[in-house]
C-alpha positions in Angstrom: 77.8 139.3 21.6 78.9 138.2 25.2 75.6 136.7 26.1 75.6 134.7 22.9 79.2 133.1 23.5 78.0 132.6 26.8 75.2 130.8 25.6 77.3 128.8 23.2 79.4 128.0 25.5 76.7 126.5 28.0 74.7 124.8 25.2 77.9 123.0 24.3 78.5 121.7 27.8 75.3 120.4 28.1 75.1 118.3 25.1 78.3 116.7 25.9 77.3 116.2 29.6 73.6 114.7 28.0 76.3 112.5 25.5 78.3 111.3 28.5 75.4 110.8 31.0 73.4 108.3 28.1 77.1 106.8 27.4 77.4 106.0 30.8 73.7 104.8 31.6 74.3 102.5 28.7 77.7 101.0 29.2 77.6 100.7 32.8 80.0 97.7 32.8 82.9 99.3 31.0 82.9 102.5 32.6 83.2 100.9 36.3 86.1 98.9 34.7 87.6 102.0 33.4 86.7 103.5 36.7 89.2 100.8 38.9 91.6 101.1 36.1 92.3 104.6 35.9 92.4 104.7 39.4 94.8 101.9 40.3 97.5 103.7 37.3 97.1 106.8 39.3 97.9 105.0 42.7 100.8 103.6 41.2 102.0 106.9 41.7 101.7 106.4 45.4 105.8 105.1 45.4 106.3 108.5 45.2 104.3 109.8 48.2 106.2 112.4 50.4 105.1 114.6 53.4 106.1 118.1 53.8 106.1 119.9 57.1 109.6 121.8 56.3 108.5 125.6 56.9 110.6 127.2 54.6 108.9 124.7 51.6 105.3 125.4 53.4 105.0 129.0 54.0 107.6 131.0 52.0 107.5 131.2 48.3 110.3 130.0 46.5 111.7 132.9 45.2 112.1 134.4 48.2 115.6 136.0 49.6 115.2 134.0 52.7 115.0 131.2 51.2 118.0 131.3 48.6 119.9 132.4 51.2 119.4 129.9 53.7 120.5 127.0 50.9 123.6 128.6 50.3 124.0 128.3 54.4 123.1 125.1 54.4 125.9 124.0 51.3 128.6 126.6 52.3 128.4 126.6 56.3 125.3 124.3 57.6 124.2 124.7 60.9 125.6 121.9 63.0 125.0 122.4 66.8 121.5 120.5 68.0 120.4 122.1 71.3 118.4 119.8 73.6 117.2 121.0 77.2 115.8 119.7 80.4 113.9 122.3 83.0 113.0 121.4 86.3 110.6 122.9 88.8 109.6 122.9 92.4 106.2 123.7 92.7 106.8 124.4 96.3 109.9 125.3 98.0 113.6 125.3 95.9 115.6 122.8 93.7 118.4 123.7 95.4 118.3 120.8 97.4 120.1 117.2 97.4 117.2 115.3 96.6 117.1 117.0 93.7 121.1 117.3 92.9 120.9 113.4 93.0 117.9 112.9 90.8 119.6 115.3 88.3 123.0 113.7 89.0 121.2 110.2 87.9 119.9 111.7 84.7 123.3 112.5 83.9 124.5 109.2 83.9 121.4 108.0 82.2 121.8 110.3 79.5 125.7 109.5 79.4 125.1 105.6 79.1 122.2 105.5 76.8 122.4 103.8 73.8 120.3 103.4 70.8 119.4 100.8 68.4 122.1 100.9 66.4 124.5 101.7 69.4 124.8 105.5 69.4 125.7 107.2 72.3 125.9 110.6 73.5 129.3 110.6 72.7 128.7 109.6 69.4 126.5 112.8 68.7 127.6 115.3 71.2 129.7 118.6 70.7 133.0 117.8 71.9 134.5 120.8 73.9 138.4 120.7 74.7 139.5 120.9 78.4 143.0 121.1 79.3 144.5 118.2 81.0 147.0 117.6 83.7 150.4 116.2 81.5 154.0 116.4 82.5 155.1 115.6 79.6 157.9 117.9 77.6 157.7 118.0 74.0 161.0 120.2 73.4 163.4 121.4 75.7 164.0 124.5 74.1 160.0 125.4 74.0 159.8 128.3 77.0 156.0 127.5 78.2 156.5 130.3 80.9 157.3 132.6 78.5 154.3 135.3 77.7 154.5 134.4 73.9 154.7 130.7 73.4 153.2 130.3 70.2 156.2 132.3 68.7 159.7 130.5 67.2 160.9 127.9 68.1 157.6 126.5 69.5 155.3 127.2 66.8 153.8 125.8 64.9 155.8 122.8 65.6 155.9 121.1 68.3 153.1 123.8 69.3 150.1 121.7 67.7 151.0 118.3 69.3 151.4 120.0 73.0 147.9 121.6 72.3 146.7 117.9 71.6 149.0 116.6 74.4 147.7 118.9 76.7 143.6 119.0 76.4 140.8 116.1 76.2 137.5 116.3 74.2 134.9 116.6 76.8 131.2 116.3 76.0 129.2 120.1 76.3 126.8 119.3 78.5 125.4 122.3 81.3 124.0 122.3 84.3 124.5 122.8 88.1 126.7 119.6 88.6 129.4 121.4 86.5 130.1 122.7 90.3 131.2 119.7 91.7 131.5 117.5 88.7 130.1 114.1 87.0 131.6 111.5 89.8 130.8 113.3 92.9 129.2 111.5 95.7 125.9 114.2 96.1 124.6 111.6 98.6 127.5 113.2 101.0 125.8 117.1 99.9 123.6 118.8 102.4 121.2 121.7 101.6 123.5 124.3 103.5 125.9 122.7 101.5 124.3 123.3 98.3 123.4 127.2 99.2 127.0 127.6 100.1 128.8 126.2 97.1 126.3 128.8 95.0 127.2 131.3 97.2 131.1 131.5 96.7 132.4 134.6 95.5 133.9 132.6 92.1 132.4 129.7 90.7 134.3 127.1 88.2 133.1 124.5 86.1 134.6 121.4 87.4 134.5 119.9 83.8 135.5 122.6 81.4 137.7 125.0 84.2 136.0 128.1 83.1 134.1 130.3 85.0 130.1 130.1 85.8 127.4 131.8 86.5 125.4 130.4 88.8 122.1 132.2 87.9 122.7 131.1 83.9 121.4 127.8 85.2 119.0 128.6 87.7 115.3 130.3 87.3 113.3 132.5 89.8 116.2 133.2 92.3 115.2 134.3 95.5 118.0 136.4 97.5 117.9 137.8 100.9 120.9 140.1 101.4 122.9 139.5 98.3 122.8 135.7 98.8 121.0 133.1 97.3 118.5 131.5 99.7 116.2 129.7 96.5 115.3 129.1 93.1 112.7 127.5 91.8 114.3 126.4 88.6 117.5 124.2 86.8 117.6 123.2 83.4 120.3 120.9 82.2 121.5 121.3 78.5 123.1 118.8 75.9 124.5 120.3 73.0 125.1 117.8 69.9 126.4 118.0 66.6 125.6 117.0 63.3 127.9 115.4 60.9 127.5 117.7 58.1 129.8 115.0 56.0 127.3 112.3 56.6 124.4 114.7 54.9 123.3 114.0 51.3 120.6 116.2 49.1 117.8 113.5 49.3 118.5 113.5 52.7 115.2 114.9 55.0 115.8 117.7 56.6 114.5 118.3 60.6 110.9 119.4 58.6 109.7 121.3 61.0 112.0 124.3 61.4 114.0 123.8 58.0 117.5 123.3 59.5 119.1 119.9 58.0 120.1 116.9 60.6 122.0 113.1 60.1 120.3 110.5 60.9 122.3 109.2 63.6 121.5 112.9 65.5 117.6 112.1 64.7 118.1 108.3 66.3 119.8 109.6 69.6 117.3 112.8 70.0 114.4 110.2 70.1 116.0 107.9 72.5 116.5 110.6 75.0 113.1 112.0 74.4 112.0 108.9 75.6 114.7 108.6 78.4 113.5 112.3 79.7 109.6 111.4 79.3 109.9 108.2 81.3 112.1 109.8 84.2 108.8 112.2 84.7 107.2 109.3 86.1 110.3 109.1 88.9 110.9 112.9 90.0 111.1 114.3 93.4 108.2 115.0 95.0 106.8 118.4 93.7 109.1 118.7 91.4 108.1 118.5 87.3 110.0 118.8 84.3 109.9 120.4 81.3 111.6 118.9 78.4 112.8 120.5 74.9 114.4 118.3 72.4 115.8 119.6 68.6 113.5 117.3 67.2 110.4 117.7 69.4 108.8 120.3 66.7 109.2 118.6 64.0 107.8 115.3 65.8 105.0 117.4 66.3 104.4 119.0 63.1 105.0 115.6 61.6 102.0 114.2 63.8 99.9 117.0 62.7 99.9 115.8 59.4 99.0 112.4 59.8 96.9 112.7 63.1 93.4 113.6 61.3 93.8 110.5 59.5 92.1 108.2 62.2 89.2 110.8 61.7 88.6 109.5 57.9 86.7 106.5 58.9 84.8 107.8 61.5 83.7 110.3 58.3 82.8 107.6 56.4 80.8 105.7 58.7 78.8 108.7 60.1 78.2 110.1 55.8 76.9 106.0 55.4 74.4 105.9 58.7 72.8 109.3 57.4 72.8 108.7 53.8 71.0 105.4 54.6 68.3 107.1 56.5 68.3 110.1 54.6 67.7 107.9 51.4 65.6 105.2 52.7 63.5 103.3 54.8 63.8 100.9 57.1 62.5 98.5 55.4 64.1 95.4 53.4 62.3 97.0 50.0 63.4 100.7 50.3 66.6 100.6 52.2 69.7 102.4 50.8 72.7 100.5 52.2 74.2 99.2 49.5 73.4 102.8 47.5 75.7 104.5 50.5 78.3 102.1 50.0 78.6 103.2 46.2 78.7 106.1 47.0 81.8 105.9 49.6 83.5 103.8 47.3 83.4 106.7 44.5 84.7 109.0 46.9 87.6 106.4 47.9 88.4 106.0 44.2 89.0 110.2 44.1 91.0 110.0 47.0 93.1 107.3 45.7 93.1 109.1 42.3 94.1 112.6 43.4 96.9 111.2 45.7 98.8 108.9 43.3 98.2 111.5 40.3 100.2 114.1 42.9 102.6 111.8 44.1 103.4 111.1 40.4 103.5 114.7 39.8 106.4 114.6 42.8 104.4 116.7 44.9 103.9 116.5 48.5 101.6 116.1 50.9 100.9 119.1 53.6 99.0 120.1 56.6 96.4 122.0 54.5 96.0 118.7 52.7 94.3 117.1 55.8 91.0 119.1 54.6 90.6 117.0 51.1 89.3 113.8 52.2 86.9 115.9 54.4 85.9 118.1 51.4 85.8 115.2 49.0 83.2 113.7 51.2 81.1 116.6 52.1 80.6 116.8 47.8 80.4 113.0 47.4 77.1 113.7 49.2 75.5 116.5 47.9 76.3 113.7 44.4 74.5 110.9 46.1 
């Protein structure tokens, strides 16, 4: 019983596949017509062309716990901190040196005066920290501020709130080693010995923030020799931004590669000191090298994965059309297949276009894994030819 429904089922497939072959053969003219017309409808879909390198779209279905629960993160409590970093290394001998100090004292200000296109700056994007200020004046007389519980009657909560804002400044979170001496010292004045002694003191204070360090959370590979620090062969400097959660919509891309959403503005100042960080490698110290980390450095990359094969198609193309013509041919004006290997690129062209506008139009997007189709399309446009 099988193999006769099996049989059916063949026989019928072949007599309509004889129909459309002889249909073909004999209308030639309307079917290539119908041919660029099905195919430029289904690029119109194209408009809608998206890539997709978001991990959590890629990778986990959509169903998953994960997943639900990291969309009600994102609409209840985002994640708004953005984490860039800077690592530099002496190949030979220590950082801890002033050529060094100055060249990371320059980036600083670098990093502090660079602007963007549209006139961002670091202050525009950073995580503001409060530091408390130097302010003599009084709010209210009757407010004991030596007292052990200030925030109690009559200071609280008013006029407690407006000496809190009286008394502190918002203060870029930015960390590194010049947190020791702060932003507008002279390190031209520093010697090394002065360097290994300011590590060296028993307590350390950021000069910015007034809160204590620890000297070895910003250096790497610390050599001692008895108790004290006599090297390292590693700093990093950190810049710690913020997104503006407010200025987020949901059609709004989010930083692809790891799934965590990101505002524009954050996306526009993350590329300009990516570029400010790359082109300071080309100015270090001598034997020094850096190391740099930007929040938006994996999805950069994961975004050039998708499109980076792409320079690859025509190279395809024109390799499948030299062996197709000698494969085919001769080399001769009679028996030569050049325009036949044309043809057939141009049907495997028309699928391409076809089967991305259809999809676009369908609202779905393009992925990594989808770099393989224009390859496999033309490995079976051969075999056809």
């Amino acid at each position: 019983m099988l193999r006769k429904v099996s049989h059916w089922i063949v026989s019928k497939l072949e007599d309509f596949f004889a129909w459309y072959g002889r249909f073909v053969a004999s209308h030639p003219f309307i079917m290539i017509v119908v041919c660029f017309v099905v195919t430029g409808l289904a690029g119109i879909g194209m408009i809608r062309y998206r890539t997709e390198n978001n991990a959590f779209k890629l990778w986990i279905p959509d169903n998953s716990d994960f997943v639900s629960n990291y969309a009600w993160l994102e609409e209840n409590n985002p994640p708004d901190i953005r984490f860039n970093s800077l690592i530099l290394v002496a190949d030979e001998g220590s950082v801890l040196t002033k050529d060094v100090l100055l060249h990371i004292s320059q980036i600083h200000k670098k990093v502090s005066t660079l602007r963007t296109e549209n006139e961002l700056g670091w202050n525009n994007v950073c995580y503001h920290l409060p530091i408390p200020k130097d302010t003599g004046k009084q709010i209210d007389p009757t407010c004991d501020l030596q007292s052990n519980t200030p925030w109690l009657a009559p200071c609280y909560p008013d006029p407690w709130c407006e000496m809190v804002q009286v008394g502190t400044d918002l203060e870029c979170y930015e960390k590194s080693i010049l947190e020791l001496w702060g932003y507008d010292f002279d390190y031209s004045s520093l010697t090394d010995e002065d360097i290994i002694e300011k590590v060296n003191e028993e307590t350390l204070m950021s000069a910015i923030f007034k809160t204590p360090i620890n000297i070895e959370d910003y250096l790497g590979i610390v050599t001692k020799e008895n108790d004290r620090i006599t090297a390292a062969k590693a700093l990093n400097m950190q810049w710690f931004g913020k997104i503006n959660t407010t200025d987020i919509n949901a059609d709004d891309i989010a930083n692809m590669g790891t799934g965590e959403i990101v505002d524009e503005n954050s996306l526009e100042w993350e590329e300009a000191l990516r570029d400010l960080l790359m082109e300071d490698q080309e100015n270090l110290p001598e034997g020094t090298e850096t190391f740099i980390n930007v929040a938006r450095g994996y999805s950069d990359i994961a975004g050039d994965t998708i499109v980076g094969d792409a320079f690859m198609m025509p190279i395809g193309f024109m390799i499948v059309f030299v062996y197709v013509t000698i494969m085919l041919g001769k080399f001769s004006c009679l028996e030569q297949r050049g325009i036949l290997a044309l043809c057939g690129l141009a049907c495997i062209g028309l699928t391409i276009g076809f089967t991305y506008g259809f999809c676009s139009a369908l609202n779905l997007f393009y992925g990594p894994m989808h770099n393989l189709i224009p390859f496999l399309l033309l490995g079976i446009g051969i075999d056809d030819m």
